[in-house]
C-alpha positions as CSV (number, residue, x, y, z in Angstrom):
1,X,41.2,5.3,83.8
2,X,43.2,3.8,86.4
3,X,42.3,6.6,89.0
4,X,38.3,5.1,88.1
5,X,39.6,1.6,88.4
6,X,40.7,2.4,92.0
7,X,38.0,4.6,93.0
8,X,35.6,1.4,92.1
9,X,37.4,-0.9,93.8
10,X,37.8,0.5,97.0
11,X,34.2,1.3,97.1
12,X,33.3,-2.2,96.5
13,X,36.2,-3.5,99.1
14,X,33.9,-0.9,101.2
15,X,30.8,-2.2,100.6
16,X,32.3,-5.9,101.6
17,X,33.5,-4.8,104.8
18,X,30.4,-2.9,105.6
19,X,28.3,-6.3,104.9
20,X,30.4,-8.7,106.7
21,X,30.3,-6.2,110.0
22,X,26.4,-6.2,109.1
23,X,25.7,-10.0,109.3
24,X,24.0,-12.4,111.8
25,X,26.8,-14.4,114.2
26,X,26.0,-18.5,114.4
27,X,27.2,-19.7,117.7
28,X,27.2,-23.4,118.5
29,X,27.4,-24.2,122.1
30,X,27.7,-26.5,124.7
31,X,25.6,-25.5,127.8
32,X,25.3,-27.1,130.8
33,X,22.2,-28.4,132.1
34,X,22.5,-28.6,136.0
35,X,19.1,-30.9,136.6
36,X,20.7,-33.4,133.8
37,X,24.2,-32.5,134.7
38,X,25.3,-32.6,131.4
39,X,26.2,-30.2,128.7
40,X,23.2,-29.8,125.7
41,X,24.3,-28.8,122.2
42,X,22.9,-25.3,120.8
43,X,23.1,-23.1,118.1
44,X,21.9,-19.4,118.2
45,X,21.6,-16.9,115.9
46,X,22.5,-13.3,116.6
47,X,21.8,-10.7,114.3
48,X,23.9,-7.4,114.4
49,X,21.7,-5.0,116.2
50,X,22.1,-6.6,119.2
51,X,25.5,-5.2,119.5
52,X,23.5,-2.3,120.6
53,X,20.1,-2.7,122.0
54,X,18.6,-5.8,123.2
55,X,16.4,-8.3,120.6
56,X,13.8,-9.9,121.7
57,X,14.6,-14.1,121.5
58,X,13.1,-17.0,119.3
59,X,13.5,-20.3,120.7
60,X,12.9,-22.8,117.5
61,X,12.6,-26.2,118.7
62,X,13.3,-29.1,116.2
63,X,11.6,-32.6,115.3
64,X,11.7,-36.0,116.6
65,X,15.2,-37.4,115.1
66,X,16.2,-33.8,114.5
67,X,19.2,-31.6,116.8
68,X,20.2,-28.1,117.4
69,X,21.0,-27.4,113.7
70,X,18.4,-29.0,112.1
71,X,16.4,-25.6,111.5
72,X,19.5,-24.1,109.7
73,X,19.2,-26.8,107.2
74,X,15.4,-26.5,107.1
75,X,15.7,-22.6,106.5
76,X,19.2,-21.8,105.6
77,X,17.8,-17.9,105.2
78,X,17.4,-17.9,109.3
79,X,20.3,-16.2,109.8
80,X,19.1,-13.1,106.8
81,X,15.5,-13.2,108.8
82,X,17.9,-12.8,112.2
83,X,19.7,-10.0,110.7
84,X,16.6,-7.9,108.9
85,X,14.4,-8.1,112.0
86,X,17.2,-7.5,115.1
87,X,15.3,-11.3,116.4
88,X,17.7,-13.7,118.3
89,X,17.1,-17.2,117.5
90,X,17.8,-20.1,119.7
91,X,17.8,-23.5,119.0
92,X,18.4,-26.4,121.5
93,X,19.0,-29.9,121.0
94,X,16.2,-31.6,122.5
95,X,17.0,-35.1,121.8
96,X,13.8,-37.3,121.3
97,X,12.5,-35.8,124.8
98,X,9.5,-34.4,123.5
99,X,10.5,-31.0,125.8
100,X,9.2,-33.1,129.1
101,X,10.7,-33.7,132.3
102,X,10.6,-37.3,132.1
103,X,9.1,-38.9,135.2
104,X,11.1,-41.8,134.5
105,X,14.4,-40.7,132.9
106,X,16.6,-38.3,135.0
107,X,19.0,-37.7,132.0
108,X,15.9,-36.2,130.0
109,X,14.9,-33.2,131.8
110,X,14.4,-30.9,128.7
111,X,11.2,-28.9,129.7
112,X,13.3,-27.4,132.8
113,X,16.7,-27.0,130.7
114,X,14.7,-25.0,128.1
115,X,11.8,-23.2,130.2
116,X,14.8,-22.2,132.8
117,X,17.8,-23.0,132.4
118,X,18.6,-22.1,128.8
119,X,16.5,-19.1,129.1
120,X,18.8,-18.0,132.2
121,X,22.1,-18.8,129.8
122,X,21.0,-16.9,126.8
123,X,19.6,-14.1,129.0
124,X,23.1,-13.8,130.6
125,X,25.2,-14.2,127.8
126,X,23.3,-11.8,124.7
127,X,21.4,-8.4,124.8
128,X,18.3,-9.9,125.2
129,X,14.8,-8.2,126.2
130,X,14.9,-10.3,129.4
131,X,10.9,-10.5,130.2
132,X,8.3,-12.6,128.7
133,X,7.5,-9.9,126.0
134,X,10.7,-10.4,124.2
135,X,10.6,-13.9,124.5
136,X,8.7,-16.9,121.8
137,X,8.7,-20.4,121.1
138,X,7.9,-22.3,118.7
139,X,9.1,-26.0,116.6
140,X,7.9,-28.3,114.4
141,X,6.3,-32.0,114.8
142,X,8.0,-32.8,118.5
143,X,9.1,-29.5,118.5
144,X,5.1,-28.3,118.0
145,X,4.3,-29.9,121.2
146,X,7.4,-28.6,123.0
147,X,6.5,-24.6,121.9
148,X,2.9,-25.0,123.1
149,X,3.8,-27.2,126.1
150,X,6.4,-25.0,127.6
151,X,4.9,-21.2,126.5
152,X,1.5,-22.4,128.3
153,X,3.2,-24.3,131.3
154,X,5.6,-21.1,131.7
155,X,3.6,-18.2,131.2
156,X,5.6,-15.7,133.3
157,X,8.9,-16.6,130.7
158,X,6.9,-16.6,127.3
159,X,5.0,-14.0,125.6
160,X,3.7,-16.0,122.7
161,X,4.0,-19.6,121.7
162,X,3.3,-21.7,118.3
163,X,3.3,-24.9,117.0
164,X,3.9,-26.2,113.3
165,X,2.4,-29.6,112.2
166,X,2.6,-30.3,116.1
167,X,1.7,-33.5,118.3
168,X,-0.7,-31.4,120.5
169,X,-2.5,-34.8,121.7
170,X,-0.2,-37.6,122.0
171,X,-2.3,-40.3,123.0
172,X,-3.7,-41.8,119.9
173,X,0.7,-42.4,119.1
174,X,1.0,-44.8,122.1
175,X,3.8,-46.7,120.0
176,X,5.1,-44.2,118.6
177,X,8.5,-41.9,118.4
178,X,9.8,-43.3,122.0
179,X,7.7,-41.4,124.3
180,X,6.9,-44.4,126.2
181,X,10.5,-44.4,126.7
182,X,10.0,-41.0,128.4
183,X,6.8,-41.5,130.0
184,X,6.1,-45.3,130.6
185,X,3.2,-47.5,128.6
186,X,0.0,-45.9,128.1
187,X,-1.9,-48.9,129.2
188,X,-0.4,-48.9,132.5
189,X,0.0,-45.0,133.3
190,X,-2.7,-43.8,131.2
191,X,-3.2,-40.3,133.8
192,X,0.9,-39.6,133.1
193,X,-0.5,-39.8,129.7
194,X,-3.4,-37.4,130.1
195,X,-1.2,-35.2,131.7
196,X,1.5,-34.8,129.6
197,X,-0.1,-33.7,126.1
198,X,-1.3,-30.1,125.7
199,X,-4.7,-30.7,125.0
200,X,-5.1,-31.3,128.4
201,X,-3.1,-28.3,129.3
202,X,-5.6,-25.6,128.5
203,X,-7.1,-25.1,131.8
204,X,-3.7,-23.1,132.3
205,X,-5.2,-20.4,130.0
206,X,-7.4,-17.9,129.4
207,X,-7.3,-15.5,126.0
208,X,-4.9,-13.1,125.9
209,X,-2.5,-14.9,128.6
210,X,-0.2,-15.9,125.8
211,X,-0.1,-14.8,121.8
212,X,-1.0,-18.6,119.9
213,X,0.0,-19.5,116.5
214,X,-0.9,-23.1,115.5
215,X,-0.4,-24.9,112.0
216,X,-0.7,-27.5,109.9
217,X,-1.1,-29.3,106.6
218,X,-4.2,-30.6,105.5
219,X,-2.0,-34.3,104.3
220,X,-0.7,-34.1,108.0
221,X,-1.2,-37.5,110.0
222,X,-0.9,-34.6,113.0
223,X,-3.8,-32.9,111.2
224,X,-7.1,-34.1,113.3
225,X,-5.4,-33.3,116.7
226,X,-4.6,-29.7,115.4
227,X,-7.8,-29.6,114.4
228,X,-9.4,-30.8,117.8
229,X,-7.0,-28.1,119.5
230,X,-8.1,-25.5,117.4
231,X,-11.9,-26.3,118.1
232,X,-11.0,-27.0,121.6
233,X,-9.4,-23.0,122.1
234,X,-13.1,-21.8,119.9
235,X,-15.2,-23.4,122.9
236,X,-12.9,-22.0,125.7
237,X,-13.0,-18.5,123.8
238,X,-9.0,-18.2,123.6
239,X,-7.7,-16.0,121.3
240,X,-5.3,-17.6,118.5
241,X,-4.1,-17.7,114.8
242,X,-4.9,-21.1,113.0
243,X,-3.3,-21.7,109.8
244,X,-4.6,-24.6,107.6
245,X,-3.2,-25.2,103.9
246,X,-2.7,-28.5,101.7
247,X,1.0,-29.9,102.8
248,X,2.1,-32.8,104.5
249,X,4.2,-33.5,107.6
250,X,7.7,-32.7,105.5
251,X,10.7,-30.3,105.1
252,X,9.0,-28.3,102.3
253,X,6.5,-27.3,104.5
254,X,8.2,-26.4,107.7
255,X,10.4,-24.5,105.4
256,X,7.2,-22.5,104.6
257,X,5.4,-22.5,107.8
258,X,8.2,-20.7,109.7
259,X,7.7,-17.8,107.3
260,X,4.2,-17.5,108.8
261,X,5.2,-17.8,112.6
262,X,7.9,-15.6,112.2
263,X,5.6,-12.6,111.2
264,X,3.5,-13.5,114.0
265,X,6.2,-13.0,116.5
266,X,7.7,-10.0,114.7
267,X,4.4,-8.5,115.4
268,X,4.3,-9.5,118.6
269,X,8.0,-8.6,119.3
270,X,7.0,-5.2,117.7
271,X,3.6,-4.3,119.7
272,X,5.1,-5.1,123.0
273,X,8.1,-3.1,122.4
């Protein structure tokens, strides 16, 4: 009996050590930023098998109000999905910058320290597939805009790019969540308006140039301009995934949207490999 005793133990102190060397790494850094010239917070995920082949990277951009761990309190499983899928996920603090390069704030610069400069890090540091078909981004609200703004404004760094209960037009929000802080009052630059919200960006694309996964709830406040976008890519013919379901612009359903993005870009991870 005590022979069995031992026997199971040391299988189960086996099977321990087998799962702790078979789990995702969470890495919180400080990175510098040479255009701010200053250091940006970020957490990333890295599952196992990228001790020994390169993943393909997940850039998961967070909120208005949110920072670089808010997405491992939205979906605490992240590091699980990491680990079962050999994905790297990266997630940058991106203040309440809404992923521009201000034209009027030289401290926020986040569309270059996340197109580039963070891309460059991670790309150095982790086994990464370093080309644009190993690479996606995506966020939620702020983040939305940022994934869509960036993966269609930096095509030849991102394969695919989504958007989840995103501010894809920004201009009927003048007052709202700082960004005339970034980019000045409406009423008196009304073309840096125009230019800076990714409805306006889609004469950068044609179908196929990127894979496009946008979503949002049907309670949304963001709901008619994901709505416009996604009758503004019918008319121009570009390919894309639109998901529509009742939910509102909250944590319970960002918890569940990213379940649906992240297939899409295991899929696309997984026909481009």
């Amino acid at each position: 009996m005590n022979a069995l005793k031992k026997l199971f133990f040391t299988l189960c102190a086996g099977i321990l050590v087998a799962n702790s060397m078979e789990a995702a790494i969470v890495d919180t850094l400080q990175i510098k930023s040479n255009k701010m010239n200053r250091y940006i917070e970020t957490v990333v995920i890295i599952p196992d098998r990228a001790a020994q082949t390169p993943c393909p990277t997940l850039y998961l951009l967070h909120g208005y109000g949110g920072d670089a761990k808010s997405w491992i309190t939205i979906k605490p499983e992240l590091p699980e999905m990491a680990d079962r899928d050999g994905i790297i996920v990266v997630c940058p603090n991106g203040e309440k910058s809404w992923y521009w390069d201000s034209p009027i704030r030289k401290e926020s610069q986040f569309e270059t320290f996340v197109s580039r400069e963070l891309v460059r890090y991670i790309d150095a540091k982790y086994n990464t597939v370093k080309s644009r078909r190993g690479r996606a981004i995506t966020g939620l609200s702020m983040g939305g805009h940022g994934g869509l703004w960036i993966s269609i404004r930096h095509k030849d760094t991102f394969g695919a790019g989504g958007s989840m209960s995103g501010g894809v037009d920004i201009r009927p929000f003048p007052n709202n969540w700082d960004m005339k802080k970034q980019l000045g009052e409406m009423k008196e630059k009304p073309k840096v308006w125009d230019s800076h919200t990714v409805i306006t960006q889609l004469d950068k694309l044609k179908s196929g140039d990127l894979a496009l996964i946008v979503d949002c709830g049907t309670e949304d406040f963001f709901f008619e301009v994901n709505k416009r976008l996604h009758e503004e890519l019918l008319k121009r013919g570009i390919a894309h995934d639109y998901i529509v379901r009742p939910g509102a612009h909250n944590l319970t359903y960002w918890n569940n949207s990213i379940e649906y993005q992240w297939l899409f870009f295991h899929r696309f991870f997984e026909k481009e490999e």
